[in-house]
C-alpha positions as CSV (number, residue, x, y, z in Angstrom):
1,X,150.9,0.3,159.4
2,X,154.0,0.8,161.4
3,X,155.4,4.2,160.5
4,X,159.0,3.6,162.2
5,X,161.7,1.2,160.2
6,X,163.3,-1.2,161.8
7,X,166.8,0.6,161.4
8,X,164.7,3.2,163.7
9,X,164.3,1.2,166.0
10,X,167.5,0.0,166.1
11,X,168.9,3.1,166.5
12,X,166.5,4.3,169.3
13,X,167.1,1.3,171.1
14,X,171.0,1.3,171.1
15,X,170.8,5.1,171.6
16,X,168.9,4.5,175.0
17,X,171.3,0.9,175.9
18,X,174.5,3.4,175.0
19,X,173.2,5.4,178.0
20,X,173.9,2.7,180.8
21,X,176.8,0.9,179.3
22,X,180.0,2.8,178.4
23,X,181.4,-0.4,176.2
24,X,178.8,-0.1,173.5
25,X,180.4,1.8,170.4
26,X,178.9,2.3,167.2
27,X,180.6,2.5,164.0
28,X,179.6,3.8,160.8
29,X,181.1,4.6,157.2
30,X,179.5,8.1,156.2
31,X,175.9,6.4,156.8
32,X,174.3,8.1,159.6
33,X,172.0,8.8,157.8
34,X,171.2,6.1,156.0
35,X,171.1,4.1,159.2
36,X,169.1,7.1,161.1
37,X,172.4,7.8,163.9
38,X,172.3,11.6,164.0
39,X,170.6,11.4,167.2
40,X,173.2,8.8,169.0
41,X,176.2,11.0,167.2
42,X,174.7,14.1,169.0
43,X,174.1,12.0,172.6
44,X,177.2,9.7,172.6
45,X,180.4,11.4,170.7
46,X,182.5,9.4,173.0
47,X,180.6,6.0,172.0
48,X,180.9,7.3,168.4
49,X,183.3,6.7,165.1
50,X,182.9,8.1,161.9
51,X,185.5,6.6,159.6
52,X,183.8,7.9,156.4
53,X,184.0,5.9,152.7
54,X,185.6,3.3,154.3
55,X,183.9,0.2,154.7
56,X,186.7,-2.2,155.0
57,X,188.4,0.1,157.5
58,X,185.1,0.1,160.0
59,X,185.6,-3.5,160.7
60,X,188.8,-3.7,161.3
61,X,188.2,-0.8,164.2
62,X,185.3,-2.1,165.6
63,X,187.7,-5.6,165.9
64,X,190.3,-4.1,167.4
65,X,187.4,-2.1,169.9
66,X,186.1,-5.6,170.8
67,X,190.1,-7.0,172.3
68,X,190.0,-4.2,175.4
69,X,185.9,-4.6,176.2
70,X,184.2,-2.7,174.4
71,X,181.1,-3.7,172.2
72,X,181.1,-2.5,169.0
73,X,178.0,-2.2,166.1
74,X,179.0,-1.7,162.8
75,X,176.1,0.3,161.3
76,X,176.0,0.5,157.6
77,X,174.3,-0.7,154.2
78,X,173.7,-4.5,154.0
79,X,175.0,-4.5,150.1
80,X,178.9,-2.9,151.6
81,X,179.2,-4.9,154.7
82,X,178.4,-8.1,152.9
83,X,180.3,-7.8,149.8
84,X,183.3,-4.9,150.3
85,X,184.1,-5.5,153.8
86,X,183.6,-9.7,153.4
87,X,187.0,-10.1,153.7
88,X,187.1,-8.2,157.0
89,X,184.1,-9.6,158.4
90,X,185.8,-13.5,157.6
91,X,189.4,-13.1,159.3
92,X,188.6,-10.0,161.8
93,X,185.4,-10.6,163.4
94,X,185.2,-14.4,162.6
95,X,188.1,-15.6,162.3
96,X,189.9,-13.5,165.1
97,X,186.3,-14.4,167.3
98,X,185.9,-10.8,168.2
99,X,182.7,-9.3,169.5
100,X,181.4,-7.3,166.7
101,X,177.9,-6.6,165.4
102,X,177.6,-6.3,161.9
103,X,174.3,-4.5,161.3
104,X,173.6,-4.4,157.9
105,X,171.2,-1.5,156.9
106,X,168.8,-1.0,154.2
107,X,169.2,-5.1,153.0
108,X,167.9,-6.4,150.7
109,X,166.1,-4.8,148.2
110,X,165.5,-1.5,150.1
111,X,168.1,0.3,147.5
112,X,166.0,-1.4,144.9
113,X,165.9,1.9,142.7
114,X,169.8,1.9,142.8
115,X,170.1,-1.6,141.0
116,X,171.9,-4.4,141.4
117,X,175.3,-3.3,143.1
118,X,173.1,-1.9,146.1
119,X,170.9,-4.9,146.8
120,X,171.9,-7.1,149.0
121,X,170.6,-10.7,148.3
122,X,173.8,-13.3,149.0
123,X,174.1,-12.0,152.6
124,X,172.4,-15.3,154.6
125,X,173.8,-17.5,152.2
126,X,177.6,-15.7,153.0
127,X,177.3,-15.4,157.0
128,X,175.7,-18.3,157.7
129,X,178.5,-20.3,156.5
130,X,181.2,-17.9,159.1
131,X,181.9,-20.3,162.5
132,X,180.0,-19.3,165.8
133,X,178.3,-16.2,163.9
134,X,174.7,-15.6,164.3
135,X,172.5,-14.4,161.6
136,X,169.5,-12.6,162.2
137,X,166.8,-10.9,160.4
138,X,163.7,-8.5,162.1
139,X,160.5,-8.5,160.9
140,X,159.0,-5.4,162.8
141,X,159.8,-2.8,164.9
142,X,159.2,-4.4,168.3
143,X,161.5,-7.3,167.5
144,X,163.7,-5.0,166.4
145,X,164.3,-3.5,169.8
146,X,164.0,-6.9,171.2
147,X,167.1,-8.2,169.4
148,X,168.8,-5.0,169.9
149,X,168.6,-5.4,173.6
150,X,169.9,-9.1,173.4
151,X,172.8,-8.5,171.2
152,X,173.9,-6.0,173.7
153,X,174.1,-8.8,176.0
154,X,175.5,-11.8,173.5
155,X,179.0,-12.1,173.7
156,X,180.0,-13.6,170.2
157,X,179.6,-12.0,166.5
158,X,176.1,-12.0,164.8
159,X,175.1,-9.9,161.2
160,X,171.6,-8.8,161.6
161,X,169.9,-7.3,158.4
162,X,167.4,-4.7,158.4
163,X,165.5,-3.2,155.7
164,X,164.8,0.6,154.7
165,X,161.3,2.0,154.9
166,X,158.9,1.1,157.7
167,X,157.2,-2.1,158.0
168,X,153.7,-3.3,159.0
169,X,153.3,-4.9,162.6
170,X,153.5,-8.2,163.4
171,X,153.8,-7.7,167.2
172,X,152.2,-5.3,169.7
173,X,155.6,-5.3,172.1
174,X,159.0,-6.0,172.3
175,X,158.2,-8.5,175.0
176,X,157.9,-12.1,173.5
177,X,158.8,-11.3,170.1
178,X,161.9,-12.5,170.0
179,X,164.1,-15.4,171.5
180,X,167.3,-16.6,170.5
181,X,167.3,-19.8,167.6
182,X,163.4,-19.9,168.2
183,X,160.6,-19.5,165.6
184,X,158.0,-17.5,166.3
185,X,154.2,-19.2,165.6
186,X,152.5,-16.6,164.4
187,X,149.6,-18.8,163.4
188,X,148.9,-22.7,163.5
189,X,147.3,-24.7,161.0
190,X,147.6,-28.5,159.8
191,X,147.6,-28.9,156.3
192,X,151.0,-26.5,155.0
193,X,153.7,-24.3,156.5
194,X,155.0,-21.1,155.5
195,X,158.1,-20.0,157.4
196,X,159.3,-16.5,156.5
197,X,161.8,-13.6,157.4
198,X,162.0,-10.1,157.9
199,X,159.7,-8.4,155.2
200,X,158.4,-11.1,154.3
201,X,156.6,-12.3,157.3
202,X,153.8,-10.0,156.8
203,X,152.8,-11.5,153.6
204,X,152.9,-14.3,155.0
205,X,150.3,-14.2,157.8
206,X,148.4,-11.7,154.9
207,X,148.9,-15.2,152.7
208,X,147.4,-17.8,155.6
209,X,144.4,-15.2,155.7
210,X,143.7,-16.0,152.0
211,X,144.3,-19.5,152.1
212,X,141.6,-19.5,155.3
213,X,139.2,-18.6,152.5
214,X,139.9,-21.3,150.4
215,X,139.7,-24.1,153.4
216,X,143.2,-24.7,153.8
217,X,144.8,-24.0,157.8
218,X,148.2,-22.5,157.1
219,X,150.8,-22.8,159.9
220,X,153.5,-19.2,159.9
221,X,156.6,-19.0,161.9
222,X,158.6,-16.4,161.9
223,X,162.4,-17.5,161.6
224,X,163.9,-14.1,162.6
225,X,167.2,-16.5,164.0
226,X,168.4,-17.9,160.4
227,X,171.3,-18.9,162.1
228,X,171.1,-20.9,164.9
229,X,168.2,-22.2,163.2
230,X,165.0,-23.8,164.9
231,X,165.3,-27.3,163.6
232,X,162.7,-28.7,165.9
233,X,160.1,-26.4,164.6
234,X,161.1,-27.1,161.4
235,X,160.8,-31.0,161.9
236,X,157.6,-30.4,163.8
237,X,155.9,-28.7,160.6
238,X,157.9,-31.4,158.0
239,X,155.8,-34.0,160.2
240,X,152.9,-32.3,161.2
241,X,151.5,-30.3,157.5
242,X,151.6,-31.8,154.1
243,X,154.6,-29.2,153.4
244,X,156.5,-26.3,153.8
245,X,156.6,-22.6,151.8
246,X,159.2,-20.7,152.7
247,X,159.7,-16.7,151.7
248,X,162.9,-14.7,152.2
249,X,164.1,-11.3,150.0
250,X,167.1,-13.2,149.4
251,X,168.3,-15.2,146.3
252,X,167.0,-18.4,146.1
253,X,169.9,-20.0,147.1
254,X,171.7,-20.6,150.3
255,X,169.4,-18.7,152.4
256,X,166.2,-19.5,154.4
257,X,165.4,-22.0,152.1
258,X,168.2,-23.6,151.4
259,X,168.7,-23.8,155.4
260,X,165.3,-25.4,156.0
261,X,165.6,-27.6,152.7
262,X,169.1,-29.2,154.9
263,X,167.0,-30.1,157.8
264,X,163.8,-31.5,155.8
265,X,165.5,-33.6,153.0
266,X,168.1,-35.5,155.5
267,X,165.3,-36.2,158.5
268,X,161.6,-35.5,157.3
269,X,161.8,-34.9,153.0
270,X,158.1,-33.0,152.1
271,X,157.2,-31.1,149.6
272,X,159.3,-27.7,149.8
273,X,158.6,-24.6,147.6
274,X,161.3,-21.7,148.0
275,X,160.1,-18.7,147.6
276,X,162.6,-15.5,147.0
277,X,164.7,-13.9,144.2
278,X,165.5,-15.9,141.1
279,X,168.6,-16.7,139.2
280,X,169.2,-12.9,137.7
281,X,170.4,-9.6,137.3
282,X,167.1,-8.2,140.2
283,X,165.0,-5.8,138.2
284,X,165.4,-1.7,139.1
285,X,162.4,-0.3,141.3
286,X,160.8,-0.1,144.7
287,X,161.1,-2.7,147.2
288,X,156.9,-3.0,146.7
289,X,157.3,-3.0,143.0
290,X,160.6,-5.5,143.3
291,X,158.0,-7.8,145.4
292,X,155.1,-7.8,143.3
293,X,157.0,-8.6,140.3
294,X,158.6,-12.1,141.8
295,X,155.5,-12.7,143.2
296,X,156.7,-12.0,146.8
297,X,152.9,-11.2,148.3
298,X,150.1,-12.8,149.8
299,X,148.5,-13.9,146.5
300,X,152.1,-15.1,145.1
301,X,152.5,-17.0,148.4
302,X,149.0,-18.7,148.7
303,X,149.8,-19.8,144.9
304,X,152.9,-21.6,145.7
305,X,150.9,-23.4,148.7
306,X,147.9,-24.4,146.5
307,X,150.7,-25.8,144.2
308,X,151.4,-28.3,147.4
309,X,148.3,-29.1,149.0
């Protein structure tokens, strides 16, 4: 298992792009920590603002950063930048169609222990309905640095969510693992589909092992690109496998499954299960602990495919 989170990777990788490119800024609200930026604080002062407790306020810099050239990331927990600073995000990045990156840290449920006002599980449904803004979701390390090192290079807004502790690998490099509004085939198979996000993609290809065992080929793809999303893929698995699982740490509604549910019930309608977190107040623990009680693992996933096929 990986021993480096995603957020780590983020921050290496930026930390190393900040290096050759004088426009990227990172900006963060008293969460350097959290994201893991004492390094690029330390190496880039001039590419670096603190604006402490002040979520709201970060945006609105890194908005006005983005009018003269420069190429801001707004580094801080998933639950402030997607609830607190909404409003900014809307009318200053959106709205205004500035060049901002909202990177939203610890998503989720990584502050699971914390409770409800720290998780983070409205996010896809929120951005995804912002004009001509990309959401985005890793599901290792390696993509991690792969999506860095595009959105260096995009010129429009995206929010990218990343969880908190490290994550088991799904690639062996950066190369590959990523490409914009593509899904990622992780394995093929003929008779279901599970299509999964960020933490959840590792159950998932842990799930199609399972289901191997029981004589059913299980198709995964990894949707990191929420938004764009890869509708051919998705129509290619509505008509190709008797149905689709998807699995998201997200609320059941308006994210990944809501997204691929659009696509499937107006061109190809099959069977659909949506796998995430149900219609409550999210129970207080570790993101493990959070998972295994909504059945968010390999044995909850290959359940919900047997209920199909």
């Amino acid at each position: 298992m990986s021993t480096i989170p995603c957020r780590k990777a983020f921050t290496d990788t930026i930390t190393e792009l900040a290096s050759g490119d004088p426009s990227i800024m990172v900006v963060t609200s008293d969460a350097r920590g959290s994201v893991t930026l004492t390094d690029y604080a330390v190496k880039h002062p001039d590419q670096f603002v603190e604006v402490g407790i002040a979520e709201q306020n970060e945006v609105g810099i890194a908005a006005g950063m983005a009018t003269f050239g420069k190429r801001p990331f707004v580094c801080a927990p998933a639950c402030f930048l997607s609830a607190r600073s909404l409003e900014q995000v809307k009318v200053d990045v959106v709205y205004s169609q500035t060049n901002v990156k909202i990177i939203g840290i610890s998503g989720g449920v990584s502050y699971g222990a914390l409770g409800y006002s720290h998780q983070s599980l409205h996010d896809i449904a929120v951005t995804r309905t912002f004009p001509g803004m990309d959401v985005i979701i890793p599901s290792d390390r390696y993509q991690t640095e792969a999506i860095t090192r595009w959105l260096a290079e995009s010129d429009h807004p995206a929010y990218v969510r990343m969880g908190r502790g490290a994550v088991k690998d799904i690639y062996t490099e950066s190369d590959g693992s990523f490409t914009y509004g593509k899904a990622n085939v992780l394995a093929e198979g003929e008779d279901v589909t599970i299509i999964a996000v960020g933490e959840t993609v590792s159950r998932a290809v842990e799930a199609a092992a399972l289901l191997r065992n029981d004589g059913i080929s299980a198709r995964v793809l990894d949707m990191a690109t929420i938004k764009p999303i890869d509708r051919d893929e998705i129509l290619r698995a509505a008509e190709q496998t008797r149905g689709i699982v998807s699995v998201e740490e997200h609320s059941i509604f308006g994210g990944l499954g809501s997204a691929i549910a659009e696509i499937v019930i107006q061109e190809h309608p099959v069977p659909m299960r949506i796998m995430g977190i149900p219609d409550e107040i999210t129970v207080e623990g570790e993101s493990d602990e959070i998972f295994s009680y909504y059945g968010i693992t390999a044995e909850g996933i290959r359940d919900q495919v047997l209920s199909i096929v």
